[in-house]
C-alpha positions in Angstrom: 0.0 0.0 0.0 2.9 2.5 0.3 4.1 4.5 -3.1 1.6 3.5 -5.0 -0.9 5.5 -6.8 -2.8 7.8 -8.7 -4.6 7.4 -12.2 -8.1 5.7 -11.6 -8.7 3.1 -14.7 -12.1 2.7 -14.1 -15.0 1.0 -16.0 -17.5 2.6 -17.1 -20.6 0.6 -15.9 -24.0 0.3 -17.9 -27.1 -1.3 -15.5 -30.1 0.4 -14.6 -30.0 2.8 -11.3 -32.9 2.4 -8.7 -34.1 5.8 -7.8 -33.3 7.7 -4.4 -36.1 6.8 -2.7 -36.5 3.7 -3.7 -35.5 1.4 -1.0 -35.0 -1.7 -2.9 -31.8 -3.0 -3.8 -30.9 -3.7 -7.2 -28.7 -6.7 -7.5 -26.4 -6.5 -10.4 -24.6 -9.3 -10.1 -23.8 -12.9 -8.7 -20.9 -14.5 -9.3 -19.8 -17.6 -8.1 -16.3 -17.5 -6.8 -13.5 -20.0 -6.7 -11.1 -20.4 -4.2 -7.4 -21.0 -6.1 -4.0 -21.8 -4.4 -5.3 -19.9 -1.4 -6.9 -17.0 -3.4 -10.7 -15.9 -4.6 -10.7 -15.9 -8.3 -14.0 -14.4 -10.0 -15.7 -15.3 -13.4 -15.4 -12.5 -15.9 -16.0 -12.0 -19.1 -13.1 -10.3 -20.9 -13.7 -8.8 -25.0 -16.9 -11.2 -25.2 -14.8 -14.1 -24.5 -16.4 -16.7 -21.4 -14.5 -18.7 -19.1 -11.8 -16.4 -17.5 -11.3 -15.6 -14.1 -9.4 -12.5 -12.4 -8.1 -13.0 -8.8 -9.8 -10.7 -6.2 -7.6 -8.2 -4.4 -9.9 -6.4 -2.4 -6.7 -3.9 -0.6 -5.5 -3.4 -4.7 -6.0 -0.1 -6.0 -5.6 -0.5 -9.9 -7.3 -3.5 -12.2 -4.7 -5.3 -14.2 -4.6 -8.1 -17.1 -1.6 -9.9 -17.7 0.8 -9.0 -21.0 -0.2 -12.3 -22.5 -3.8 -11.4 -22.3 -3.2 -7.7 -23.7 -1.0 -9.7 -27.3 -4.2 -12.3 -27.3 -6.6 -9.9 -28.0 -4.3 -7.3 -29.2 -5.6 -4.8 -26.5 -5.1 -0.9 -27.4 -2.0 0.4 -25.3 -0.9 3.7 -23.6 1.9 4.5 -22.2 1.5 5.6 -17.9 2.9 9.1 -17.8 6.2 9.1 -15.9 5.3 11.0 -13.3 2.3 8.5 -12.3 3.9 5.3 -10.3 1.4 2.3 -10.1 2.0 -1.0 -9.2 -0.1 -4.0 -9.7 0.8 -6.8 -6.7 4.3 -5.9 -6.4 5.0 -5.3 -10.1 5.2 -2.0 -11.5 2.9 -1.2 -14.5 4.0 1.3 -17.3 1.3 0.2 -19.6 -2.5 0.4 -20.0 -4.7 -0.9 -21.9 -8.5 -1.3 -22.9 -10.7 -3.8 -21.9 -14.1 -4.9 -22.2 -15.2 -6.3 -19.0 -18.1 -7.5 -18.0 -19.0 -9.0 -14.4 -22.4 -10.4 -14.7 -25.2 -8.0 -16.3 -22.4 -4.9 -15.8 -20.3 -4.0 -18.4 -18.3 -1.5 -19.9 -14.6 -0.4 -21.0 -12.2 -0.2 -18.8 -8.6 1.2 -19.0 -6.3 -1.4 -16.9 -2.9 -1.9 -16.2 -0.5 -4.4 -18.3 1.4 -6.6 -16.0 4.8 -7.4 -17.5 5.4 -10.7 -16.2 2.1 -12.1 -14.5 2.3 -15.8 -14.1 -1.2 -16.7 -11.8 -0.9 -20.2 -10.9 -4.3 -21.1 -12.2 -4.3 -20.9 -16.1 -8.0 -19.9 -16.3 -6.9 -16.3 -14.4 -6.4 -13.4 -17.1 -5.6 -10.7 -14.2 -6.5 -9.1 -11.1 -9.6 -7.3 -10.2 -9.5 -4.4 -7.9 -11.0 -1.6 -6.0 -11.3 0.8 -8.8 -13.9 -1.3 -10.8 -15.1 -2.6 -7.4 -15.6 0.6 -5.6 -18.8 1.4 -8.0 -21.0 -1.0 -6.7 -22.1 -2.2 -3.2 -20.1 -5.6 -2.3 -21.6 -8.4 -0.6 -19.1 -10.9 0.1 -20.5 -14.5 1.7 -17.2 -16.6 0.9 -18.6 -19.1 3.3 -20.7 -19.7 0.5 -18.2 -18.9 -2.3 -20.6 -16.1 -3.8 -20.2 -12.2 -4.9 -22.7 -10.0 -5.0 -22.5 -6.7 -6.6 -25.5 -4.4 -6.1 -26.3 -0.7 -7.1 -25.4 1.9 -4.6 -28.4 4.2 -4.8 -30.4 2.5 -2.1 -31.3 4.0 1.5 -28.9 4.4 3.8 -28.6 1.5 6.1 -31.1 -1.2 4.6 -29.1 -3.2 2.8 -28.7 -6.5 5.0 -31.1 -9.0 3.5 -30.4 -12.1 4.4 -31.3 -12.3 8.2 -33.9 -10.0 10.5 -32.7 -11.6 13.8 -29.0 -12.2 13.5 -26.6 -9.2 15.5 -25.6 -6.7 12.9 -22.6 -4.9 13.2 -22.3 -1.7 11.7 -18.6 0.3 11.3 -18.0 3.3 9.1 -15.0 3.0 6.5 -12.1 5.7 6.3 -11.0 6.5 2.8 -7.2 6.6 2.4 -6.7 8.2 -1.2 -8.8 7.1 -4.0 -10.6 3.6 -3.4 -8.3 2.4 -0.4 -9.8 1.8 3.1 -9.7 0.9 6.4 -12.0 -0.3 9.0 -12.1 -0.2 12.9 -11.8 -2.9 14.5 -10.9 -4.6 17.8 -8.0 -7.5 18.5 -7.8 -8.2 21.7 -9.8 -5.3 22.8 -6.8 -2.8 21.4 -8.5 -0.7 18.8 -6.6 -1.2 15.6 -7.5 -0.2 11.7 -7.9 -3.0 9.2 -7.7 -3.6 5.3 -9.8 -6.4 4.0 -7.7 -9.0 2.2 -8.2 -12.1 0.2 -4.7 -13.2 1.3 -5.8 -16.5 2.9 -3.4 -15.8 6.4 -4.2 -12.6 8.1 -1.3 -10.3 8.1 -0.5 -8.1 11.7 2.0 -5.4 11.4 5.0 -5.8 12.8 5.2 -2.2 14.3 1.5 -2.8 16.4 2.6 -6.5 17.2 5.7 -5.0 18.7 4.0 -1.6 20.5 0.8 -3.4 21.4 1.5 -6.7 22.2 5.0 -7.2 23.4 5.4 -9.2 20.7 9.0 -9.5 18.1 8.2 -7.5 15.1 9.8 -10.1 12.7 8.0 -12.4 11.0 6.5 -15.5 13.0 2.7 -16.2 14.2 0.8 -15.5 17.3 -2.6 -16.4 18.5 -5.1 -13.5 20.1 -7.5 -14.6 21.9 -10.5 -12.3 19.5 -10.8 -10.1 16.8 -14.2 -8.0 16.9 -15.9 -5.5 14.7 -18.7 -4.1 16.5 -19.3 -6.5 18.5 -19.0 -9.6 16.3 -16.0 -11.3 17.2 -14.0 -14.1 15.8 -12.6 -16.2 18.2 -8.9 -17.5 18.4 -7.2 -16.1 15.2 -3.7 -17.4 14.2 -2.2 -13.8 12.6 1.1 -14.0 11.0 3.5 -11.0 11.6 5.0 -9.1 9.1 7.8 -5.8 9.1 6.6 -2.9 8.4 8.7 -0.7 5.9 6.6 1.7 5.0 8.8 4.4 6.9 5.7 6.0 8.5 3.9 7.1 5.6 0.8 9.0 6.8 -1.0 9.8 3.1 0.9 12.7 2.6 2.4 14.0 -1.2 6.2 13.5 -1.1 8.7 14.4 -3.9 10.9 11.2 -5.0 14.6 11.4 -5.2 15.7 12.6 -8.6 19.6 12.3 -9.5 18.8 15.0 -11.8 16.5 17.7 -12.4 15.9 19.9 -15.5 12.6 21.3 -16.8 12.1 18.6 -19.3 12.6 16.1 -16.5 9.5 16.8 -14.1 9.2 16.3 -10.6 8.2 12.9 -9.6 5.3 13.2 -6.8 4.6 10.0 -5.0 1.5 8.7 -2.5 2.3 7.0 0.5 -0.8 5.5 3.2 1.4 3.2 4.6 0.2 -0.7 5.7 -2.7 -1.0 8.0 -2.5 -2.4 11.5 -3.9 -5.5 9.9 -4.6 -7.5 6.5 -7.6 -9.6 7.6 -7.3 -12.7 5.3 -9.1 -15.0 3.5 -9.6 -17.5 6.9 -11.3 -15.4 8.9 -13.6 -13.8 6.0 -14.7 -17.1 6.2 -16.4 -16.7 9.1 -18.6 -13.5 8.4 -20.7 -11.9 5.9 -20.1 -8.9 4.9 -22.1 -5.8 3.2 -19.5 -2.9 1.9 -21.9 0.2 1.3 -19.0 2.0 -0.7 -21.2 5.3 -1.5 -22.2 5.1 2.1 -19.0 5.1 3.5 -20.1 2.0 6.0 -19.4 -2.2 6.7 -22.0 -4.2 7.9 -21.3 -7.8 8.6 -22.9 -10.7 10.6 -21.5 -14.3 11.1 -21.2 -16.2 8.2 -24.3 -18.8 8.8 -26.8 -15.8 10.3 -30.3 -16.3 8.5 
């Protein structure tokens, strides 16, 4: 999450808005996930063709196909202007290209990253899907299940669990850091902490809070808390693995990035930094909720995993 950032490649959705008042929400989507090598991969539809999948990466900023995928179908390219760094997983991306997309009955063009040498290790995976095609719908995510849900966000504010009328509903607002990034609060071990939802499959705890907080050695290793809790909802007994942090601090701020030389055809080079979270929560204890991700309202709601 540090130094990346900054153009949003974003599709350009066609589905039918509900109206303000209208309380109803209007699902969009289902898509029937797959869980690959200890990752969610979706179904997509990518320039009309069936039968491909993009891995989720629900703390990645910027959509990306692989370089194979953008020769296939002969994608049209752009070059990412130099003073723009974005990378894609931990590869940088100096390409773009354009995509048709389509998840479900959305779709659109899209302008998304080329990655130079993505090498999934499921062959049916074309790229990775990410918050900025994400971040225009409302995200239902029931991996308990192994389903996707993407629904319109024009809906009223608050009603937008479904599935149960009795279950404990928790309810946290979300804190936007830059474009489509965000962070939760959250609990572990009642110390307040702020967390990035992952599809990782081990949650990740940062090595600075496992150190400050807990007493514990900030390399990497694994420790079990006793309860992590959003609301109110807890999940008991989570096995976190611990990870250095090198982010040097960053707190979102606009820094310039060293430059052996400057001259006025050679630009300053502005960079983005949010720094990692306090915590990745991964793929094993998604598992256990159900989660609602109101993007336009700026709020999480989630209950346990089986609540009806």
């Amino acid at each position: 999450m540090n130094m990346r950032l900054a153009a949003c490649l974003a599709l350009a959705l066609t589905a039918t808005s509900a109206r303000a008042e209208d309380c109803q929400l209007k699902l969009f989507a289902s898509l029937d996930v797959v869980e690959s090598n200890g990752e969610i991969i979706v179904p997509v539809t990518l320039q009309g063709q069936t039968g491909g999948y993009m891995t989720l990466d629900l703390d990645g900023i910027v959509s990306g196909v692989s370089e194979a995928v953008a020769e296939k179908f002969d994608l049209h390219r752009q070059a990412i202007a130099q003073t723009t760094t974005i990378y894609i997983g931990d590869q940088r991306v100096f390409e773009k290209g354009e995509v048709s997309l389509q998840l479900g009955g959305s779709h659109g063009d899209s302008w998304m990253g080329i990655i130079p040498k993505y090498s999934p290790g499921d062959p049916r995976v074309v790229g990775i899907l990410a918050m900025d095609v994400l971040n225009q719908f409302d995200i239902e995510l029931d991996f308990a299940h192994n389903k996707l849900n993407l629904f319109s966000p024009d809906h009223c504010k608050g009603q937008v669990v479904y599935w149960t009328k009795t279950a404990p509903v928790a309810a946290v607002p979300m804190t936007l850091r830059g474009d489509v990034e965000f962070v939760i609060p959250m609990t572990l071990d009642d110390k307040n902490i702020n967390v990035e939802l992952s599809t990782r499959e081990v949650a990740a705890l940062n090595g600075k809070i496992a150190h400050d907080d807990f007493g514990l050695d900030n390399a990497a290793g694994t420790h079990t808390f006793k309860m992590i809790s959003v609301d109110g909802l807890g999940i008991t007994n989570p096995t976190l693995s611990i990870y250095e942090d090198t982010s040097g601090g960053c707190n979102g701020g606009a820094h310039e990035k060293a430059r052996a030389l400057l001259t006025e055809r050679d630009p300053m080079m502005m960079e983005y930094c949010y720094g990692h979270p306090d915590l990745y929560l991964g793929l094993q204890q998604l598992k256990h909720l159900r989660l609602f991700i109101a993007y336009k309202e700026r709020m999480l709601y989630a209950t346990a995993a089986g609540a009806s």
